[in-house]
C-alpha positions, 0 to 999 in steps of 0.5 A, a space after each residue: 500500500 506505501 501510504 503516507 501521511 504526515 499528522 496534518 494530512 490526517 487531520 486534514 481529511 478528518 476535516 473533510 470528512 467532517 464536513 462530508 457528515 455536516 452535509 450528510 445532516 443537511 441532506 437528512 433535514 431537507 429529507 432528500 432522496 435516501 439513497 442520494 443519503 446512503 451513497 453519501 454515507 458509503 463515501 465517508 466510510 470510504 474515507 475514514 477506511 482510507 485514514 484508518 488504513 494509514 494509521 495501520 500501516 504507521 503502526 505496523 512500521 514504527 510500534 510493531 517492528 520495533 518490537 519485533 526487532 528490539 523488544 522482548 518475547 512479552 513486548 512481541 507477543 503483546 503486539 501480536 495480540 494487539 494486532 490480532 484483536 484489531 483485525 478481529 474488530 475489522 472484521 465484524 465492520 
């Protein structure tokens, strides 16, 4: 994937996805067409997958390799367990 993201690029789509909500409350008040609505909400579930994804990737290639290569067989373990947990919470999305 090679995504990368400086902290401010990260904020900065979490902006935009923020804005992308406020529209989706104004297309709800003037009860527009549901799926106009749900095609808009599938967007921002796109987008937060996409910083989600970036924030992943961080984790793995700083904190997990870390451990990896320097930690201990407890600190490795815990972020295999880490990681297994997370990617069992992804899955149930």
């Amino acid at each position: 994937m090679q995504v990368k993201s400086s902290p401010k690029s990260l904020i900065d789509r979490l902006k935009r996805i923020e804005g992308q909500i406020r529209g989706i409350q104004k297309m709800i008040e003037e009860d527009r067409y549901c799926i106009e609505i749900l095609t808009q909400l599938t967007s921002v579930v796109a987008a937060l997958k996409g910083v989600e994804d970036v924030i992943m990737e961080k984790h793995l290639e700083t904190c997990v390799t870390e451990a990896m290569q320097f930690g201990s067989e407890r600190e490795k373990q815990e972020k295999i367990n880490e990681i297994m947990d997370i990617l069992s919470k992804f899955r149930k999305y």
